[in-house]
BAFI-966588 format. One line per field, with one value per residue (C-alpha): x, y, z; residue in three letters. Coordinates in nm, 3 decimals. Each point is the difference from the previous one (the first is absolute). Example, Ala and Ser with C-alpha at 12.3 -4.5 7.8 and 13.67 -1.06 7.14 Angstrom:
BEGIN
east <- (1.230; 0.137) .
north <- (-0.450; 0.344) .
up <- (0.780; -0.066) .
rest <- (Ala; Ser) .
//
This chain:
BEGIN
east <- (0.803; 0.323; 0.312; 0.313; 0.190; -0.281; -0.012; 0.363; -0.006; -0.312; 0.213; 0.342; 0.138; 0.214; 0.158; 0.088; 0.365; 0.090; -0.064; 0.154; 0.270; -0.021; -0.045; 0.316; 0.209; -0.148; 0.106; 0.355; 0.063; -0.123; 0.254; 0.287; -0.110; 0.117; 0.365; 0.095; 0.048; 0.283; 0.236; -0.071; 0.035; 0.390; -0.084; -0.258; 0.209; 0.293; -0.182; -0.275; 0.242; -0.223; 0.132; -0.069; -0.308; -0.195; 0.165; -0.210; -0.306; -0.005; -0.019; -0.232; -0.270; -0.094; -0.085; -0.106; -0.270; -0.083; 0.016; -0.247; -0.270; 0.000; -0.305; -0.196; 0.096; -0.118; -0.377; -0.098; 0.062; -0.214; -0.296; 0.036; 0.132; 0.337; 0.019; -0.034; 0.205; 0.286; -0.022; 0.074; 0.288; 0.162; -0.076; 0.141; 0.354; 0.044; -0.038; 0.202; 0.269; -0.015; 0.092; 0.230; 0.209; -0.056; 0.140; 0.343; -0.040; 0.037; -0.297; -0.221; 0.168; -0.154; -0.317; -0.049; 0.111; -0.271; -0.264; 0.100; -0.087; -0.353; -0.023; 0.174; -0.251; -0.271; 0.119; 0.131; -0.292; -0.268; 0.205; -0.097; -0.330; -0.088; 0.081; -0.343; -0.219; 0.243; 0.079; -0.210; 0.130; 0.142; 0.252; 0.018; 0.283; 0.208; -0.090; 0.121; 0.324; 0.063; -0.036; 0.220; 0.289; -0.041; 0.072; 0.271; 0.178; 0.015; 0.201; 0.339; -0.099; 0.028; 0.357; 0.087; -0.261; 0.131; 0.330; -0.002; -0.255; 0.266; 0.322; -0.180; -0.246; -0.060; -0.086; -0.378; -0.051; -0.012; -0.324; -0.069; -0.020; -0.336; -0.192; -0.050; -0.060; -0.241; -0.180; -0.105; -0.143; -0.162; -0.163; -0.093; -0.151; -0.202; -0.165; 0.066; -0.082; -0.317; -0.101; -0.108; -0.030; -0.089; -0.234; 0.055; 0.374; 0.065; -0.012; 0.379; 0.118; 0.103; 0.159; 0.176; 0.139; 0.149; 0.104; 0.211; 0.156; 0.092; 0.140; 0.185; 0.123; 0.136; 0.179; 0.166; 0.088; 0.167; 0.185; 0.134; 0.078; 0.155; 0.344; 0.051; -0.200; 0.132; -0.208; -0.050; -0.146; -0.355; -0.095; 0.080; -0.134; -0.302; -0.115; 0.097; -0.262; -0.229; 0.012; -0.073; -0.268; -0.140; 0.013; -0.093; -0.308; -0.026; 0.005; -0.302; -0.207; 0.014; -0.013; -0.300; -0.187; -0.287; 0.148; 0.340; 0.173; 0.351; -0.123; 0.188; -0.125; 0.150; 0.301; -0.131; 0.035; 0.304; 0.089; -0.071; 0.168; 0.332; 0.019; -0.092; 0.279; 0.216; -0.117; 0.072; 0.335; 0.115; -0.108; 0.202; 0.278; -0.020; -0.145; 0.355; 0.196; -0.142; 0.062; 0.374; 0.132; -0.038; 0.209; 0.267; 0.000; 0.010; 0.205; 0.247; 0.034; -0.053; -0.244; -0.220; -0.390; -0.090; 0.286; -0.120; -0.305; 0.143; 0.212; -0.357; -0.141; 0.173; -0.228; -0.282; 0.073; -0.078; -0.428; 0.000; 0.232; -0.266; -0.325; 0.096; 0.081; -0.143; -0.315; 0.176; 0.226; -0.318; -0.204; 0.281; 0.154; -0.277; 0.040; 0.148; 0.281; 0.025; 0.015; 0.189; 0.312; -0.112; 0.068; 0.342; 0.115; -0.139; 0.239; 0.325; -0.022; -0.032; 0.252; 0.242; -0.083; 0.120; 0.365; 0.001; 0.274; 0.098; 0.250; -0.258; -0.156; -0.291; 0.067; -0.064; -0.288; -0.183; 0.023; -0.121; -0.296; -0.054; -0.056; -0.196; -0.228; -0.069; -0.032; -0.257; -0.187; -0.080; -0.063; -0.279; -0.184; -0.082; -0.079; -0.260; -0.166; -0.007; -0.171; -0.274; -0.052; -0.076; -0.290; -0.329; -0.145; -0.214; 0.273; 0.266; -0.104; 0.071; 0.287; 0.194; -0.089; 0.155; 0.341; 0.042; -0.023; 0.206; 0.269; -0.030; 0.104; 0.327; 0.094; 0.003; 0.152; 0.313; 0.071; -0.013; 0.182; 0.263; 0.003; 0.071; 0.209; 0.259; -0.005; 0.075; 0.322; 0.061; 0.003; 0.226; 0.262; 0.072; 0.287; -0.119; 0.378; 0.093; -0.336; -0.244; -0.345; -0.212; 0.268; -0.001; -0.360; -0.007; 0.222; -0.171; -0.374; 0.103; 0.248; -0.127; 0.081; 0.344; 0.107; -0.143; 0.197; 0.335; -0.025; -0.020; 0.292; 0.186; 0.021; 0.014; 0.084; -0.384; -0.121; 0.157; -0.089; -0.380; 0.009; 0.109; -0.226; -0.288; 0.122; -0.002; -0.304; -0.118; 0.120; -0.164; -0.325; 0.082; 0.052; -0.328; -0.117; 0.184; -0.160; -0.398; 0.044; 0.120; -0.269; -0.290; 0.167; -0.075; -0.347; -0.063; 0.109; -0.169; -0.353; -0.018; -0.175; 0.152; -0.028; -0.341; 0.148; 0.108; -0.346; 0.051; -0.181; 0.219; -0.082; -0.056; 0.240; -0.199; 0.123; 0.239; -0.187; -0.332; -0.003; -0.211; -0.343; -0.278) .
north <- (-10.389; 0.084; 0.004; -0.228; 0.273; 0.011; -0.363; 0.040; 0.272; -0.208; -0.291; -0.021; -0.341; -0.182; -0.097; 0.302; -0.023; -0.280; 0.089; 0.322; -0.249; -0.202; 0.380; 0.111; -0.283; 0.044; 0.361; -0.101; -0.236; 0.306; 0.229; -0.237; -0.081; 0.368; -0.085; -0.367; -0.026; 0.295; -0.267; -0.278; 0.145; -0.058; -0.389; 0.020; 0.162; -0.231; -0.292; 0.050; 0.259; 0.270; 0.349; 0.314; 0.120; -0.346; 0.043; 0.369; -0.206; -0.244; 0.316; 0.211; -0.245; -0.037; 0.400; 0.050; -0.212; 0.097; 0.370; -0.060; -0.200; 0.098; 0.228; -0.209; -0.339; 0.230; 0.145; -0.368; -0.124; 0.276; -0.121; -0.352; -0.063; 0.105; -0.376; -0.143; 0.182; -0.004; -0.382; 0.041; 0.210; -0.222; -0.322; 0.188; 0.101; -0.335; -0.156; 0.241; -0.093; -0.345; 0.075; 0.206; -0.224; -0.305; 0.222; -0.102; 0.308; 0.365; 0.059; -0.237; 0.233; 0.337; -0.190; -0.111; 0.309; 0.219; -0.248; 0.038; 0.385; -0.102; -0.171; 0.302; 0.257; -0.173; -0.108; 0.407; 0.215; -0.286; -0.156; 0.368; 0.006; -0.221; 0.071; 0.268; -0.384; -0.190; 0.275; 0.303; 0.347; 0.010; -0.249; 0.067; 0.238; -0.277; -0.278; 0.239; 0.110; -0.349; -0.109; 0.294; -0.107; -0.297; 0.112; 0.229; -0.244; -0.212; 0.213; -0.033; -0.379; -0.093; 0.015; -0.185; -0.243; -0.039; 0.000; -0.318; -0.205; 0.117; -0.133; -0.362; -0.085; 0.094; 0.390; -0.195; 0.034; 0.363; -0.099; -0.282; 0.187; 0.130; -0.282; -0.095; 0.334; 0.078; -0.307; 0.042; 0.369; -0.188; -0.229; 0.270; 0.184; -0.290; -0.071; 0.354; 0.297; 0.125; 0.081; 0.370; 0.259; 0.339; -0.057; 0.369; 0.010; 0.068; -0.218; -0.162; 0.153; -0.249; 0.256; 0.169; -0.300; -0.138; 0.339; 0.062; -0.289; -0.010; 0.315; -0.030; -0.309; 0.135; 0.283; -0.233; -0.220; 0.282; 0.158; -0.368; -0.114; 0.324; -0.027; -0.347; 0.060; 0.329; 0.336; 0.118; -0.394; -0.023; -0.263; 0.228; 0.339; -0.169; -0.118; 0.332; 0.159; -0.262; 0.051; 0.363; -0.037; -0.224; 0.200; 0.323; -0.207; -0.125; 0.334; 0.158; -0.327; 0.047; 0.407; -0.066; -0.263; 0.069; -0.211; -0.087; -0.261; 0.202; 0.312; 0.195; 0.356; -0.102; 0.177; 0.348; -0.012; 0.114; -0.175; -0.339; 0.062; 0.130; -0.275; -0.268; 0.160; -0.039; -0.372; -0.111; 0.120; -0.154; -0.383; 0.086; 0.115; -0.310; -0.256; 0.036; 0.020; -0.372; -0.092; 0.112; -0.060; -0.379; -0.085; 0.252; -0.151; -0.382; 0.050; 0.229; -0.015; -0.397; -0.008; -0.299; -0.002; 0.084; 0.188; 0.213; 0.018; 0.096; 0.310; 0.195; 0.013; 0.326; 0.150; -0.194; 0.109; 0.343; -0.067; -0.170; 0.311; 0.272; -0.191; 0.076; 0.400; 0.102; 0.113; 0.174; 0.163; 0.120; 0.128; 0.210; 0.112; -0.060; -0.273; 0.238; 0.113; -0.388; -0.129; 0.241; -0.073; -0.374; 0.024; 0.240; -0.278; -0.250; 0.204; 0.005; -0.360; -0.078; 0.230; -0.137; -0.386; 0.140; 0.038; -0.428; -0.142; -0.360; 0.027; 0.139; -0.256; -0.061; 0.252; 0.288; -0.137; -0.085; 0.376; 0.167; -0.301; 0.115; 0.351; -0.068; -0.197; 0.267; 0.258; -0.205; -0.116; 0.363; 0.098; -0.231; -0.105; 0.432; -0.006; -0.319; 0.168; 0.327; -0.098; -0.156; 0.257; 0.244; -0.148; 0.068; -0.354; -0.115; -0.019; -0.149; -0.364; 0.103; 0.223; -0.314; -0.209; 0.309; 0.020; -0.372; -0.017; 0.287; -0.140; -0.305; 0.109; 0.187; -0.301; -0.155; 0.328; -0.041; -0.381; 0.138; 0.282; -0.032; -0.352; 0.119; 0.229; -0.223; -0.267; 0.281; 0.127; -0.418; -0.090; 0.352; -0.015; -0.437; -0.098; -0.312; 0.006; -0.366; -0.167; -0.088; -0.133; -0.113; 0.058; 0.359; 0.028; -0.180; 0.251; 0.301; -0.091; 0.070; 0.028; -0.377; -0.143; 0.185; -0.185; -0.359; 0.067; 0.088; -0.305; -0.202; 0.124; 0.141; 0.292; 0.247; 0.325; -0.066; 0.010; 0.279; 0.212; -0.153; 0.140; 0.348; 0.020; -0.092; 0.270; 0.258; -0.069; -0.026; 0.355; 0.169; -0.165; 0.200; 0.319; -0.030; -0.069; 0.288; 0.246; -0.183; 0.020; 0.412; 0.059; -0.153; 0.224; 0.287; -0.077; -0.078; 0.348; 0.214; -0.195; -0.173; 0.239; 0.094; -0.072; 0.058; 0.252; 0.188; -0.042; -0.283; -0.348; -0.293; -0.361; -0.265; -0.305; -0.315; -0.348; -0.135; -0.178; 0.194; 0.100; -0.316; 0.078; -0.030) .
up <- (-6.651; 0.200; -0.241; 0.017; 0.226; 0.226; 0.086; 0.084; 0.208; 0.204; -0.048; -0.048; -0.133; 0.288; -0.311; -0.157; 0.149; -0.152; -0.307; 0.046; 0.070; -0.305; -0.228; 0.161; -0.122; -0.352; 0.010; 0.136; -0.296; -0.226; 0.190; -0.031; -0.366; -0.092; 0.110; 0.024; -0.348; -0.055; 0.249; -0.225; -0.340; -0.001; 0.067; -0.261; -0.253; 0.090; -0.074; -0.238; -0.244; 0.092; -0.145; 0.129; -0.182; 0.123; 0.362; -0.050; -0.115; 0.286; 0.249; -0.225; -0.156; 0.354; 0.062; -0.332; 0.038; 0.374; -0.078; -0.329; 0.181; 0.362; -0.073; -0.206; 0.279; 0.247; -0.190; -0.048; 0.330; 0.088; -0.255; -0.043; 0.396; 0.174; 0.183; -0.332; -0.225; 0.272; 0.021; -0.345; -0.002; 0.288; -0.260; -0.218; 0.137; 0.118; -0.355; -0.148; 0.348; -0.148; -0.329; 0.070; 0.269; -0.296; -0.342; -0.185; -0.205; 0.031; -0.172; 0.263; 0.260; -0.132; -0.077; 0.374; 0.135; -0.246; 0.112; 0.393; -0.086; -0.099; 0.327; 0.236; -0.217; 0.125; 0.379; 0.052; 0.014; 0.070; 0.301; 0.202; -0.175; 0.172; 0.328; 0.079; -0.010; 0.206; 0.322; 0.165; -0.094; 0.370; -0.130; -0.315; -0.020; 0.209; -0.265; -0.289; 0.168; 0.089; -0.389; -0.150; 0.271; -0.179; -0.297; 0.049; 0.290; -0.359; -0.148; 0.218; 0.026; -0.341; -0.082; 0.312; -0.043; -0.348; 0.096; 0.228; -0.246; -0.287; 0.235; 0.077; -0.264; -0.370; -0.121; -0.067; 0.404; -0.024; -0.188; 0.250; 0.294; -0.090; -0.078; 0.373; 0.145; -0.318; 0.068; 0.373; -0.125; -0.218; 0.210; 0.284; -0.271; -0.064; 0.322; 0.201; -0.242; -0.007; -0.378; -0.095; -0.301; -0.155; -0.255; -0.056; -0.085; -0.351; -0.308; -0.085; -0.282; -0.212; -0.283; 0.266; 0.182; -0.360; -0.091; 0.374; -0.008; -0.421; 0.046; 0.335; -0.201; -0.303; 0.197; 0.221; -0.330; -0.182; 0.331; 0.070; -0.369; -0.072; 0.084; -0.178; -0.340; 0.020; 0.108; -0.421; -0.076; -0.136; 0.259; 0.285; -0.163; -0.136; 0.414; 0.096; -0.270; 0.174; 0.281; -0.028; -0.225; 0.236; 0.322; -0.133; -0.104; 0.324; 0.174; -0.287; 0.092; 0.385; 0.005; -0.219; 0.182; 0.268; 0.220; -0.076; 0.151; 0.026; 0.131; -0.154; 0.129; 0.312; -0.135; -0.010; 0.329; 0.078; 0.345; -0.174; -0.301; 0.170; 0.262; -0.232; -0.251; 0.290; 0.094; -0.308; -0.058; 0.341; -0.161; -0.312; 0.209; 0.262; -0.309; -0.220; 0.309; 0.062; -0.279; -0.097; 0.358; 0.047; -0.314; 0.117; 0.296; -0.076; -0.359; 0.133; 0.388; -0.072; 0.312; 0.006; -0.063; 0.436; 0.027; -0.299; 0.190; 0.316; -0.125; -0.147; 0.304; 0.070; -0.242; 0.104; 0.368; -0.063; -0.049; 0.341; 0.160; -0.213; 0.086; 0.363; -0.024; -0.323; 0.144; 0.304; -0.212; -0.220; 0.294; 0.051; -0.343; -0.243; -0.278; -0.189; 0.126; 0.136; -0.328; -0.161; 0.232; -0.058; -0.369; 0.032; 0.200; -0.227; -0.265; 0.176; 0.022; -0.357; -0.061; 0.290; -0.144; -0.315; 0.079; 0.100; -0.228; 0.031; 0.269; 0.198; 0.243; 0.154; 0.275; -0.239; -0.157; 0.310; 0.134; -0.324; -0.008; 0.377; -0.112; -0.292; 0.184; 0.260; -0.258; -0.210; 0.347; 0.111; -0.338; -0.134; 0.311; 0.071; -0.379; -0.029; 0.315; -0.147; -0.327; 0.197; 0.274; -0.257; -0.165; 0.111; 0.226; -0.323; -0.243; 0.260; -0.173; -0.375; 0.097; 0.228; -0.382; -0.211; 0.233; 0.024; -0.383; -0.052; 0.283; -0.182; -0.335; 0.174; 0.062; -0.310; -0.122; 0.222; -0.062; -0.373; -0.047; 0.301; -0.155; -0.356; 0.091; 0.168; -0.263; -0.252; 0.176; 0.101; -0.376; -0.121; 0.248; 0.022; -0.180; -0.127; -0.234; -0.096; 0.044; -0.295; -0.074; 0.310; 0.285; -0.152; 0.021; 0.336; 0.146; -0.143; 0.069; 0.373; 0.310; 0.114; -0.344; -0.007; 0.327; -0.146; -0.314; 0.183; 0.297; -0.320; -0.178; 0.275; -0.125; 0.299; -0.244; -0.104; 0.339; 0.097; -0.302; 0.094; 0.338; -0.160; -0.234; 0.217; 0.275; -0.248; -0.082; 0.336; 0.086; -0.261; 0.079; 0.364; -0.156; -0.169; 0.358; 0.154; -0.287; 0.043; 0.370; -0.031; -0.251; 0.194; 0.288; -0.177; -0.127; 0.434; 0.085; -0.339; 0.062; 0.349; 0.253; 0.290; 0.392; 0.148; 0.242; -0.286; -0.207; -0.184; 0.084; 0.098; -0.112; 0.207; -0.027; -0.171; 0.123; -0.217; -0.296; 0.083; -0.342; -0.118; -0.135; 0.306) .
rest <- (Unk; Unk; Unk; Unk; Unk; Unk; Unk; Unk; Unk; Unk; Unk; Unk; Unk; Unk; Unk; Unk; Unk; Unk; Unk; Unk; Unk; Unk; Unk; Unk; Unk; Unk; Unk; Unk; Unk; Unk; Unk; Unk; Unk; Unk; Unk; Unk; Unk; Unk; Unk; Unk; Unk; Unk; Unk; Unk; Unk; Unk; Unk; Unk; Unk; Unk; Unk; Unk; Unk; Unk; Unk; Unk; Unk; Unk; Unk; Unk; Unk; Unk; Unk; Unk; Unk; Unk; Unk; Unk; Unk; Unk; Unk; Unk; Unk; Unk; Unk; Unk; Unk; Unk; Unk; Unk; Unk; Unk; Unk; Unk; Unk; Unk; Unk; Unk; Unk; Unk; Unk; Unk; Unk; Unk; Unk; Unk; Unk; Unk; Unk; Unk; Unk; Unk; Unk; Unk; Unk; Unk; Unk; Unk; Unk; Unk; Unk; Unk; Unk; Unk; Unk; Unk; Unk; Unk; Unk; Unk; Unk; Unk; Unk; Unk; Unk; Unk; Unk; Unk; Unk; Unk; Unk; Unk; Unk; Unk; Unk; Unk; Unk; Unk; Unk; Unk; Unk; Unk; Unk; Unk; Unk; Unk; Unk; Unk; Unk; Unk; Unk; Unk; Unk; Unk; Unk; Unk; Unk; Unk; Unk; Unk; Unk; Unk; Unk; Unk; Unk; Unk; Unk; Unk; Unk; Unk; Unk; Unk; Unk; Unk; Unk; Unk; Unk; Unk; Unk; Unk; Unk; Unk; Unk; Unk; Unk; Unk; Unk; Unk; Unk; Unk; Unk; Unk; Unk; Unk; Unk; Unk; Unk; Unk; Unk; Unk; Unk; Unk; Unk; Unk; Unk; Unk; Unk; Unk; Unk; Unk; Unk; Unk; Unk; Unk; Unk; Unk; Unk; Unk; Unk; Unk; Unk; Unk; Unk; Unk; Unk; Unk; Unk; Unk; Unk; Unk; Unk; Unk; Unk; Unk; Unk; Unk; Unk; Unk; Unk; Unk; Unk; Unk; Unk; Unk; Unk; Unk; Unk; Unk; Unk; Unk; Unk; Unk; Unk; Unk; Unk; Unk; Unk; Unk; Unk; Unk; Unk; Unk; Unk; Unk; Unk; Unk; Unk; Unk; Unk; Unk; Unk; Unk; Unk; Unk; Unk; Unk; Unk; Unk; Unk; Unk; Unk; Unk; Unk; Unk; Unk; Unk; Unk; Unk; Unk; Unk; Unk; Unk; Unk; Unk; Unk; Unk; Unk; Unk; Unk; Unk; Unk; Unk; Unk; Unk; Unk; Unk; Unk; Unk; Unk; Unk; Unk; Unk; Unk; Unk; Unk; Unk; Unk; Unk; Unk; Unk; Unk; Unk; Unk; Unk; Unk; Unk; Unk; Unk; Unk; Unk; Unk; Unk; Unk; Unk; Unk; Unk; Unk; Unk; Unk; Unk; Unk; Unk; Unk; Unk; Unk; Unk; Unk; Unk; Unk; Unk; Unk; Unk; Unk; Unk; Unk; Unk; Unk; Unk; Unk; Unk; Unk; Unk; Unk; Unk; Unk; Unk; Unk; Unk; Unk; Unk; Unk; Unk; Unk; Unk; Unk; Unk; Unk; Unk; Unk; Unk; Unk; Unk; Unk; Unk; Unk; Unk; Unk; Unk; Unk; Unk; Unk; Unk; Unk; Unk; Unk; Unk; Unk; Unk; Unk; Unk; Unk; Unk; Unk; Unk; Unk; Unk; Unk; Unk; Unk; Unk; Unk; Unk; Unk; Unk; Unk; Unk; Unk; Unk; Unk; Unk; Unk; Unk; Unk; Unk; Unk; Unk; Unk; Unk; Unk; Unk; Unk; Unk; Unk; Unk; Unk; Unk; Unk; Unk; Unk; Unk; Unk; Unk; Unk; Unk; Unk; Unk; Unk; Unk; Unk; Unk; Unk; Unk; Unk; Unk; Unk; Unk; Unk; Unk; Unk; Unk; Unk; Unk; Unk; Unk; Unk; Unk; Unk; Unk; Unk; Unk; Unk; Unk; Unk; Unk; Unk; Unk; Unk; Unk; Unk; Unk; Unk; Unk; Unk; Unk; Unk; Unk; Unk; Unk; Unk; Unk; Unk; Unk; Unk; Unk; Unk; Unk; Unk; Unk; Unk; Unk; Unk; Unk; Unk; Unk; Unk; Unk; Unk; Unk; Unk; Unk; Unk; Unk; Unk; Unk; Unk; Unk; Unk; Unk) .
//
């Protein structure tokens, strides 16, 4: 009996296009997803009293959950049927778009946004799954290149996208956007995707799922509560303890298991393990840069919502500029040497941003962004193609799971710790002198509430002592970049081989977003 890949290469679907269409969109909502909310936080916070720890929350119960059940979405799609379980996941995010563009309450917010990671878990890996049933390997390669574009094109798109729905309609469009998009992958799903499945992909893990994404959770709790309930509180020690209790078990469970669903021993090799290292610390880098800049930008520049938008695509600019010459550049350097320029430059941008004072401008900001986002561009896209090219062709699949994961969690880790950090240095250095009870707290839960509080009263000492204490904050969040960014240079030129002409073996580039499990 001929299998399902077969059949399509006898037969290929006159369809198959348009629901490569209809997949594409579904992966451009996912892309944009990642970065239209860091525009509307300010609104958000501005209007539903939102302080900084549950502005961190709104960005990270989103990739918490996507990072903790990517792997699992992804093995029962494969068992129970990828068409299916990716219907699913669609449903799902647009539910969870619903409630989110419908909540009065902070705590709705986070809720809609962890549930919209259930539903990008499951759409990720199974939306390229599914691809080997729909096209013939001859265009197969076009079909995935065309859906990671998608997804990284999303990126740039989201904070202008945000921006305009922000500067004519309430922050609930930025939520509203996805529900018609969502809706017509929905529906090609429905009548144009073939279904198919591996019978023979591991068992879900149910123990592991609860323990990734318990752990990743209390980590994330304690790194974000830290700085108001203090760093020496029980609450915040006590999720720290858990969290490492549960990831070491975690780790003993999958090293242990026949057939793990992290694979683990993946990281004995040491291509993988370097470029993933290096993967990973470009999302924390470009994660908290996401997240601090917007605030800066619309609390203290006073741009509106689009024009926030607008003024990050300098560092967006730099992943359409490296997508372009990366691979040219590592044909004829080597990744490493590629990258480890990459990240050097990455460094001298963080520590250039740090020097931006209040007086500064936009000008300024706009050509360290530039540089930072050329620097992070050449740096990660070499990387992600490096930790796949050196895996053998039959662990590609649960290597692209490991590295999104992995990514994933960087992520998290930068909206919490660049996060914390900020809010710590906010809340030391405002002089909140003359105000009491909940103007006081108002002010010090964030930059946004500081400049609510002082329109109210007038009082334009408080704003500018906001703005202050915010940009100190923000600059030491770029020295930590300018150090992470040197460090991971380091680690590039101690453990990355070297150019093939010189004996080493180069990596091929991956498209953008290629990481998704296959």
């Amino acid at each position: 009996m001929a299998t399902v890949t077969e059949q399509v290469e006898a037969r290929p679907d006159p369809r198959r296009w348009w629901a490569l269409g209809a997949l594409v969109a579904s992966m451009l909502v996912l892309g944009f997803d990642m970065t239209i909310l860091n525009v509307a936080l300010p609104s958000i916070a501005a209007q539903l009293g939102a302080d900084t720890g549950e502005q961190q929350w709104m960005a990270d119960a989103y990739i918490v959950v996507f990072a903790a059940l990517m792997l699992p979405a992804g093995l029962l799609g494969d068992r129970f049927g990828r068409r299916r379980m990716l219907i699913g996941g669609l449903g799902v995010f647009l539910a969870a778009s619903v409630v989110g563009a419908l909540s009065s309450e902070v705590t709705w917010v986070i809720a809609a946004r962890a549930l919209m990671g259930v539903g990008a878990a499951f759409v990720m890996p199974l939306a390229i799954s599914v691809l080997p049933g729909l096209f013939p390997r001859a265009e197969q390669t076009k079909a995935i290149a065309m859906i990671s574009a998608a997804s990284a094109l999303g990126l740039p798109l989201g904070p202008i996208i945000g921006g305009w729905l922000l500067d004519h309609y309430w922050w609930g469009s930025v939520f509203v956007i996805n529900v018609p998009m969502v809706a017509i992958g929905i529906t090609a799903c429905l009548l144009l995707l073939p279904e198919t499945r591996d019978p023979a992909a591991p068992r879900v893990d149910v123990l592991s799922t609860v323990l990734t994404a318990v752990g990743l959770g209390a980590l994330i709790y304690a790194i974000i509560e830290g700085p108001g309930k203090g760093w020496s509180s029980g609450t915040v020690l006590g999720s720290f303890a858990a969290a490492a209790v549960l990831l070491t078990a975690l780790v003993r469970r999958e090293r242990r298991s026949p057939r793990p669903m992290l694979d683990l021993s993946l990281l004995g090799n040491q291509g993988f393990l370097t470029n993933t290292l290096l993967a990973t610390l470009g999302m924390f880098v470009m994660s908290g840069l996401m997240f601090v800049l917007p605030q800066y930008l619309q609390a203290v520049l006073g741009t509106d919502a689009l024009g926030t938008g607008v003024r990050i695509i300098p560092m967006m600019g730099g992943m359409l500029l490296a997508a372009r010459l990366a691979q040219p550049l590592v044909d004829r350097f080597g990744a490493r040497s590629v990258i480890c320029v990459a990240l050097i430059v990455l460094a001298f941008a963080g520590f250039l941003g740090a020097r931006t004072t209040v007086d500064s401008g936009y000008g300024f900001t706009a050509l360290w962004l530039s540089i930072a986002g050329v620097g992070f561009a050449f740096a990660m896209i070499p990387a992600m193609g490096g930790a796949l090219t050196t895996l053998p062709k039959d662990e590609a699949g649960r290597g692209s799971g490991l590295l999104s994961t992995v990514r994933q969690t960087g992520s998290a880790l930068g909206v919490a710790l660049l996060g914390a950090l900020v809010a710590g240095a906010y809340s030391a250095h405002l002089d909140t002198g003359g105000l009491h009870g909940a103007a006081a707290d108002a002010a010090g839960d964030s930059v946004i509430g500081a400049h609510v509080v002082a329109g109210r009263l007038g009082d334009r000492a408080l704003a500018a002592s906001a703005d202050a204490a915010y940009l100190h904050g923000m600059d030491l969040a770029l020295v930590v970049i300018g150090i992470t960014a040197l460090v991971a240079a380091v680690l590039a030129a101690v453990l990355l081989p070297g150019h093939p002409a010189s004996g080493g073996t180069g990596a091929k580039v991956a498209p953008a977003g290629a990481d998704a499990r296959e």
